[in-house]
C-alpha positions in Angstrom: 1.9 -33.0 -18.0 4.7 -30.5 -17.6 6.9 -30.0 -21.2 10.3 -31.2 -21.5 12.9 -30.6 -24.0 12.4 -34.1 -25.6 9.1 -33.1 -26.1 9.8 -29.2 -27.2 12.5 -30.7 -30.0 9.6 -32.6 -31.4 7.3 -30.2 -32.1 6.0 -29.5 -35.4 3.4 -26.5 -36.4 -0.1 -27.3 -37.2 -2.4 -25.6 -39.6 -3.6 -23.2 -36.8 -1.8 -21.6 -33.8 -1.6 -24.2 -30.7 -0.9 -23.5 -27.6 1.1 -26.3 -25.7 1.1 -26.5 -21.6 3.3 -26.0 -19.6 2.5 -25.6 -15.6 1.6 -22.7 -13.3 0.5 -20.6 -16.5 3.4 -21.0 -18.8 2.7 -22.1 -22.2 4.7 -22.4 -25.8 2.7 -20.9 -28.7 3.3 -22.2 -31.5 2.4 -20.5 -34.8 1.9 -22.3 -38.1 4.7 -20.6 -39.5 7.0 -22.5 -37.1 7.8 -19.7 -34.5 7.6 -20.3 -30.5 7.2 -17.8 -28.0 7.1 -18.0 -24.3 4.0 -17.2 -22.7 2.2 -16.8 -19.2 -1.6 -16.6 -17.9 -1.8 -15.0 -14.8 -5.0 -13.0 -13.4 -4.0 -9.4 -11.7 -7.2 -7.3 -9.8 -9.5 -9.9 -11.4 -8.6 -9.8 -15.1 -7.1 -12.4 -17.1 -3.2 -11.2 -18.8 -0.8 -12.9 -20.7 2.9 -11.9 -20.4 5.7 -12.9 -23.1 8.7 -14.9 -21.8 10.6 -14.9 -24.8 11.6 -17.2 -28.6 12.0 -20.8 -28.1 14.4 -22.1 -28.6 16.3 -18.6 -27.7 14.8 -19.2 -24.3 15.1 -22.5 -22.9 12.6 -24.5 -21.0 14.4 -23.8 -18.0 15.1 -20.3 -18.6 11.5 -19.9 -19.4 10.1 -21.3 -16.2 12.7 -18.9 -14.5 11.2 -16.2 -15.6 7.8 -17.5 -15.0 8.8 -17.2 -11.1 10.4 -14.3 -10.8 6.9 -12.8 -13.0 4.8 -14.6 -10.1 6.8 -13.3 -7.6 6.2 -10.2 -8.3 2.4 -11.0 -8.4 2.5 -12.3 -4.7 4.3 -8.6 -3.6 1.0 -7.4 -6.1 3.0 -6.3 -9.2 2.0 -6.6 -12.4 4.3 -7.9 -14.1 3.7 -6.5 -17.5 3.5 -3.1 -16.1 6.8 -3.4 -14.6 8.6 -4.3 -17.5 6.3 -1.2 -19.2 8.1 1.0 -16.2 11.0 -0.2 -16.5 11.6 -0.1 -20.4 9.9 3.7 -20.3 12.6 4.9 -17.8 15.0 2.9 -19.7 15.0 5.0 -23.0 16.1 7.8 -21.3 18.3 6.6 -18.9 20.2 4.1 -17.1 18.9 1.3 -14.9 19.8 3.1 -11.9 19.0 6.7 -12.6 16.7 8.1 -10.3 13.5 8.0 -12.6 13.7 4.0 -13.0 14.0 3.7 -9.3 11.0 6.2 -9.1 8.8 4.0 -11.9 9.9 0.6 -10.5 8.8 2.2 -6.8 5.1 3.6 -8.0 4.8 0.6 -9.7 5.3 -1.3 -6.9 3.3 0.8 -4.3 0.9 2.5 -5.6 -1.6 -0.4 -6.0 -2.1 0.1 -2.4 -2.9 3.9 -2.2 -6.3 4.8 -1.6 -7.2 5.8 -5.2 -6.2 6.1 -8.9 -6.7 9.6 -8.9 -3.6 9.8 -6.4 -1.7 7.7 -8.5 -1.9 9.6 -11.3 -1.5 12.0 -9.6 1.7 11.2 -7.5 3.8 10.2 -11.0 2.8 13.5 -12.4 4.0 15.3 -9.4 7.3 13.8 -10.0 7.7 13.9 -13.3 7.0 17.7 -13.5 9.0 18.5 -10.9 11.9 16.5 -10.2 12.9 13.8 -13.7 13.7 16.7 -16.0 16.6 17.5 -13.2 17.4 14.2 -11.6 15.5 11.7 -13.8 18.9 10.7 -15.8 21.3 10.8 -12.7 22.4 7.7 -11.1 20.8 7.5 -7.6 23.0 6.4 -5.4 25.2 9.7 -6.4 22.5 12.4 -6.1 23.4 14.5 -3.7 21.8 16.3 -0.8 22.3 19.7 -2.0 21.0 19.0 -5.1 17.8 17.1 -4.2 17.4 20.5 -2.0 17.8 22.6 -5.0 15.2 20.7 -7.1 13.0 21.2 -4.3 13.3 24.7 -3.3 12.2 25.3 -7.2 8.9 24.3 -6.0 8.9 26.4 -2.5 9.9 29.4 -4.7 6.4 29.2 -6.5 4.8 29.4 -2.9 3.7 25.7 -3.2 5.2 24.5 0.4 2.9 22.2 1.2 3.8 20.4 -2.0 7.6 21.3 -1.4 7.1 19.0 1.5 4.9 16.4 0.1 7.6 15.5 -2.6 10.5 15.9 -0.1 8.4 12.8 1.5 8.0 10.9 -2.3 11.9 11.3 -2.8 12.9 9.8 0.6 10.7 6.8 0.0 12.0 6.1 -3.6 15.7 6.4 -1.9 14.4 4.1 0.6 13.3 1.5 -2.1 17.0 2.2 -3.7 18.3 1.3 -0.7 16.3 -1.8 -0.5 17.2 -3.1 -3.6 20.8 -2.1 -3.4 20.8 0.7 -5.8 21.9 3.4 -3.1 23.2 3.9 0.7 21.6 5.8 2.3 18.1 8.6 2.3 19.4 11.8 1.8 16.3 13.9 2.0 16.8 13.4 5.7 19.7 16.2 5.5 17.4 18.4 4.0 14.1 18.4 6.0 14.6 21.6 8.4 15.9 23.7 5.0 12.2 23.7 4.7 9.9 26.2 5.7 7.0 24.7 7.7 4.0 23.4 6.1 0.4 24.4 7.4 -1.4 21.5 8.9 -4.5 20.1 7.7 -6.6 18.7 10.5 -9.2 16.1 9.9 -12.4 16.8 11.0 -12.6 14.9 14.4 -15.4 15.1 17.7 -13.8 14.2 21.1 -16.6 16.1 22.9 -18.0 12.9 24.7 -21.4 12.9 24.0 -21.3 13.2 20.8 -18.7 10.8 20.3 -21.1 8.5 21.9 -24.0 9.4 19.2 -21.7 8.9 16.3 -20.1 5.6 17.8 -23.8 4.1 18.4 -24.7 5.7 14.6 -21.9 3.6 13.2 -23.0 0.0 14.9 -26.8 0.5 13.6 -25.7 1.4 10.2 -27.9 -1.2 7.9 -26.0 -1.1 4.7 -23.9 -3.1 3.0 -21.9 -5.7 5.4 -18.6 -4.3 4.1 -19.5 -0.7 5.1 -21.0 -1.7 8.2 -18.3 -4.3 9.5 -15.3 -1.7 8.1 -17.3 1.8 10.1 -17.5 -0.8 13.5 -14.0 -1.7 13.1 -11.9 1.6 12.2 -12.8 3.4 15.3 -11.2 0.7 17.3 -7.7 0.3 15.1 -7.7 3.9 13.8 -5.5 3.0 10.7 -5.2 5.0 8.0 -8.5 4.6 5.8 -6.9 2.8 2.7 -4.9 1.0 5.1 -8.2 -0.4 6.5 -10.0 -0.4 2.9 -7.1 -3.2 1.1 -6.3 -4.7 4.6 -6.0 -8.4 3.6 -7.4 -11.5 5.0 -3.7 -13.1 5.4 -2.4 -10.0 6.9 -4.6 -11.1 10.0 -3.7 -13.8 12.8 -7.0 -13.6 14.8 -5.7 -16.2 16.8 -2.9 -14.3 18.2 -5.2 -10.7 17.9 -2.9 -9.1 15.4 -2.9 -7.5 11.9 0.2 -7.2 10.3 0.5 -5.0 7.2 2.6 -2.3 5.3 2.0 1.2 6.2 1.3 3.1 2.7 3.1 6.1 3.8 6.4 4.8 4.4 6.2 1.0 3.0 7.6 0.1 7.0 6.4 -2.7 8.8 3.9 -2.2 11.2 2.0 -4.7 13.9 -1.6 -3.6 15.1 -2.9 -5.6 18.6 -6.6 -6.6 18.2 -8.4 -6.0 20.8 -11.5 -8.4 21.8 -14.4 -6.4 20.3 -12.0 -6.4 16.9 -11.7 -10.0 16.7 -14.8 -10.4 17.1 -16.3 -8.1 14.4 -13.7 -9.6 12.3 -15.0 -13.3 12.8 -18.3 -12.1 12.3 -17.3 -10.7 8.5 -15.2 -13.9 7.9 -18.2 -16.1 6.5 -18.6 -13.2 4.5 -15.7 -12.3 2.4 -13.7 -14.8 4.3 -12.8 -16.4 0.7 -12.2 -13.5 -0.8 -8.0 -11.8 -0.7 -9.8 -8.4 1.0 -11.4 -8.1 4.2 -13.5 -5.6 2.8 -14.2 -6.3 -1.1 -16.1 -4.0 -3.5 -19.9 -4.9 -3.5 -19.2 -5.4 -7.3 -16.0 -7.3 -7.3 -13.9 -9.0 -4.8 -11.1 -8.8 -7.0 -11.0 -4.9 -5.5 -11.3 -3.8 -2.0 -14.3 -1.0 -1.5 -14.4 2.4 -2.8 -12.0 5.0 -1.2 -15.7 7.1 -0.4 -17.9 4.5 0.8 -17.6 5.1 4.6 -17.6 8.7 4.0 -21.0 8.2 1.8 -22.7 6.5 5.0 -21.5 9.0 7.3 -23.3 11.4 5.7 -26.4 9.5 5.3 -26.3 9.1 8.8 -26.3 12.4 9.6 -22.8 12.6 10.3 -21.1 16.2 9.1 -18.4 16.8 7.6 -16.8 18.8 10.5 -17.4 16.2 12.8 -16.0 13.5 11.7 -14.0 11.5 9.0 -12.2 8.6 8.3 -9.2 9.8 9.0 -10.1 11.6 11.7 -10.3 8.1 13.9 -6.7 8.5 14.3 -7.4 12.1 15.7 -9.8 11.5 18.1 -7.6 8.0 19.5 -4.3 10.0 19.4 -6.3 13.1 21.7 -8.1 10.7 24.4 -5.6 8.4 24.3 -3.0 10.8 26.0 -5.4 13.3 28.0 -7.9 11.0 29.3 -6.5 7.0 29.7 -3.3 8.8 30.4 -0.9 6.7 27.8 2.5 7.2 27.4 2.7 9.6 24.2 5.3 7.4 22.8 3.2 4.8 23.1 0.1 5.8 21.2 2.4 7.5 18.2 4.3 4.0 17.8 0.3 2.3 17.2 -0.3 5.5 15.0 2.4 4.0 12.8 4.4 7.6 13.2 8.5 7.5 13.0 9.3 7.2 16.7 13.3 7.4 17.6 15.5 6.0 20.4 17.9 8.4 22.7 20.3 7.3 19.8 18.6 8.8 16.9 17.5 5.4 15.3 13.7 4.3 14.7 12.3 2.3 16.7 11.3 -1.3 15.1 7.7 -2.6 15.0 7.7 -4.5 18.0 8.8 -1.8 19.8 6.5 -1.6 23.0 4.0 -4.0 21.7 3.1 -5.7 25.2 2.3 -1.8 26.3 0.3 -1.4 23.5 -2.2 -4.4 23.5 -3.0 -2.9 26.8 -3.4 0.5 25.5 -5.6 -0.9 22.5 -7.7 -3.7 24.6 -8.3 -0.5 27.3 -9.0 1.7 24.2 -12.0 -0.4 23.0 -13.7 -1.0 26.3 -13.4 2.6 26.9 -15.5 2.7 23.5 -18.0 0.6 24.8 -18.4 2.3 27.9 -18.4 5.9 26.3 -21.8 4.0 24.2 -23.8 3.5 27.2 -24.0 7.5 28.1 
């Protein structure tokens, strides 16, 4: 039964340290030398935590199951809750609760559990806290300036590293974007400061449009006899050409396959985004849902559900199918949609970069919303996967 403060005034220490239940994972400790503490279970990626609430009778019951909420609700946006306060009590030492380096923490720890690896995690935070902390770090967000965010970053562009110039100009505007979400600034000001950059050079993912072997590698991918996660997420990507992590931690209640849509949150800019499902998807999807249906991920790790499926595990099978490297990726799904899309169905190029989850802006300047066009574009993506089909018969 759930404490109350009758209850909690009662209590006495034992001989040995009790613990003394609350509900939905809070729980008093109780120690034999009389102190209390606050605690809560809770289960994040598939291991078991514990996070401190605070001294009873400092905290009260009802201040204690306060903070047990806010701590699960921040495990429903996929938090963890003791990192966060880790984050936030790092940043903290050094500077205010605004500055620009506790926005940043708060914003990779709330985000980067959805990137496609730990690597770029790491990776990410160290970016910025080489190259823009020691100069920003400790100076209130909301009055940064756009000349000097440009200063921090022309630093980098003077050591020849553009491409990473431009990759942290992107990291900056999303942590603005988070401040501004959470009230702690205005507006993004690495907007004003975008064409002060020199251009970057352009990666392009491997990608085959020539027909027939487009064909061969479409046919490869539906006779692949691995694991069901590989095989199910390979049949599916060509036909919503997401980004790969995107498809690798899509979500079981992200999907309404009644309706034909997957809604999610695009990693790059943390935007909403609305992806029409055309037959052939729902039905590969209802095929996988007896599968990992129970599961949160659509496509779990083959050792743990509690984790969607390694970052190279449809690269892996490509290979072993005889698919090379300079023909095809991933990413380079998007590539081959965006290309046929345009010059051979004849879509509207608006149209396919909205589905690509690409910023897209009205004749006034402001982005368009995620419904924007979305009748158009479950008839682009329905004609887009029987043109699939037919391109397999050849």
């Amino acid at each position: 039964m759930p404490l109350t403060d009758v209850v909690l005034r009662r209590l006495k220490p034992e001989t040995k340290t009790v613990r003394i239940a609350d509900e939905k994972g809070l729980y008093l400790q109780v120690a034999p030398s009389g102190g209390m503490w606050w605690r809560l279970k809770f289960r994040f990626e598939g291991k078991e935590k514990c996070f401190a609430l605070g001294v009873y009778p400092e905290v009260s019951l009802k201040e204690a199951r306060e903070k047990r909420d806010a701590a699960r609700a921040m495990l429903r946006d996929g938090i963890d809750p003791s990192a966060n306060r880790k984050a936030r009590k790092t940043a903290e030492a050094k500077a205010g609760s605004d500055s620009f380096e506790v926005v940043a923490r708060e914003w990779h720890v709330k985000f980067s559990p959805t990137w496609d690896s730990v690597k770029y995690r790491d990776i990410t935070l160290r970016r910025l806290e080489l190259n823009v902390f020691p100069w920003l770090g400790k100076r209130p967000i909301a009055e940064i300036t756009a000349p000097e965010l440009l200063t921090v970053i022309q630093r980098i562009e003077e050591r020849g590293a553009i491409d990473t110039a431009h990759r942290i100009l992107g990291l900056c505007g999303q942590i603005l974007r988070f401040a501004i979400a959470t009230s702690r600034a205005e507006r993004d000001i690495s907007h004003d400061i975008h064409d002060a950059l020199p251009p970057r050079q352009v990666e392009h993912f491997a990608a085959t449009t020539e027909p027939r072997r487009l064909a061969e590698i479409l046919r490869a991918l539906d006779g692949y006899r691995g694991s069901p996660q590989v095989k199910f997420s390979m049949r599916l990507a060509p036909l919503v050409f997401v980004r790969p992590g995107e498809l690798r931690h899509a979500l079981w209640a992200d999907f309404d396959l009644e309706a034909g849509e997957w809604r999610y949150l695009v990693t790059k800019t943390q935007t909403p985004h609305i992806v029409p499902l055309a037959a052939q998807a729902v039905a590969i999807l209802k095929d996988l849902r007896p599968m990992t249906g129970r599961g949160r991920y659509v496509f779990p790790s083959a050792r743990t559900s509690a984790r969607p499926m390694s970052d190279n595990a449809i690269l892996a099978a490509m290979r072993r199918m005889g698919i090379g490297e300079d023909e095809m990726t991933g990413h380079g799904f998007r590539a081959v949609a965006r290309t046929i899309l345009d010059e051979v169905l004849g879509f509207r190029p608006d149209i396919i970069e909205h589905q690509l989850a690409h910023t897209v802006k009205d004749p006034n300047g402001r982005a368009y919303n995620r419904t924007a066009h979305l009748a158009e574009r479950r008839v682009m993506m329905q004609r887009w996967a029987d043109y699939l089909d037919e391109l397999k018969q050849i």
